[in-house]
C-alpha positions as CSV (number, residue, x, y, z in Angstrom):
1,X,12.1,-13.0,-4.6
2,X,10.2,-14.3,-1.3
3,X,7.1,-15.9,-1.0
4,X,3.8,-13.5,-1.6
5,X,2.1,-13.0,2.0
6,X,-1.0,-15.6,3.0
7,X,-4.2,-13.0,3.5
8,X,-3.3,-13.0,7.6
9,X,-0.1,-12.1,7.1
10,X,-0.8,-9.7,5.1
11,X,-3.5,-7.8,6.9
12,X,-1.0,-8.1,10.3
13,X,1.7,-6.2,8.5
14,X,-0.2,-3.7,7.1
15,X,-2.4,-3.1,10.1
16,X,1.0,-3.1,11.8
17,X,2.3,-0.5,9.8
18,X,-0.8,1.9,9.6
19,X,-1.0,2.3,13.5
20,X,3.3,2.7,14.0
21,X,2.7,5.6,11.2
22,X,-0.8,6.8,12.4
23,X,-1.2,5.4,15.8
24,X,-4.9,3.7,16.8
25,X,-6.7,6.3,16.4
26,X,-5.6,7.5,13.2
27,X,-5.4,4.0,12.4
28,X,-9.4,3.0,13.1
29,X,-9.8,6.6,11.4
30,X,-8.6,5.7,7.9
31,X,-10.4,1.9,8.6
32,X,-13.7,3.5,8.9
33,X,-13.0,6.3,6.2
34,X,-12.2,3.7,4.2
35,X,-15.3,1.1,4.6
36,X,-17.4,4.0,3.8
37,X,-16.5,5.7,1.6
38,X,-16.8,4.3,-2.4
39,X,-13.1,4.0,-3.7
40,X,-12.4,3.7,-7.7
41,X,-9.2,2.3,-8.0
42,X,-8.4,2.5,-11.6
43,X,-8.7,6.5,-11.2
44,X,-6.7,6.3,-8.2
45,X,-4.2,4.2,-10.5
46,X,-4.5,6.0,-13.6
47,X,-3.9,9.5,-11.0
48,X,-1.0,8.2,-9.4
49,X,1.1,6.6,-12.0
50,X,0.6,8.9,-14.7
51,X,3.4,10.2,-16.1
52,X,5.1,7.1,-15.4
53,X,6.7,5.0,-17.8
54,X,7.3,0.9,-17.7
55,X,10.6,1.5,-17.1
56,X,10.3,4.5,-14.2
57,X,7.8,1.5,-12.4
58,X,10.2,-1.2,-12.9
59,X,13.4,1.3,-11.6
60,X,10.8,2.0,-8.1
61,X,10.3,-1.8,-7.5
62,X,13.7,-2.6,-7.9
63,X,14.8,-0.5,-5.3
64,X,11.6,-1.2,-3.1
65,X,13.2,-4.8,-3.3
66,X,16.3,-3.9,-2.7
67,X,15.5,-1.7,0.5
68,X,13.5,-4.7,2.1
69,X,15.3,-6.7,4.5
């Protein structure tokens, strides 16, 4: 398993990410969208993983890991 990003790195990568998928101005879109608007995670949690078992999460990080380089 490899060492959990420092805070820097892992804003970088993610900003990195956002703006290969979404390009800047998508990118500064989903920034501002996101400052402003309120966000409940546990809903968003508790909407996107339900259904899902222990097992069925544990079978998707596996082969996230596994897909890294």
């Amino acid at each position: 398993m490899s060492n959990p990003l420092t805070d820097d790195q892992l804003r970088h990568t993610a900003l990195t990410l956002l703006e290969k998928e979404l390009g800047p101005v998508e990118t500064l879109r989903f920034l501002a969208m996101v400052r402003r608007e309120p966000f409940d995670y546990q809903a968003w949690r508790d909407d996107r993983f339900a259904g899902l078992t222990v097992e069925d999460l544990f079978r998707r990080m596996q082969a996230a890991e596994v897909a890294s380089p």
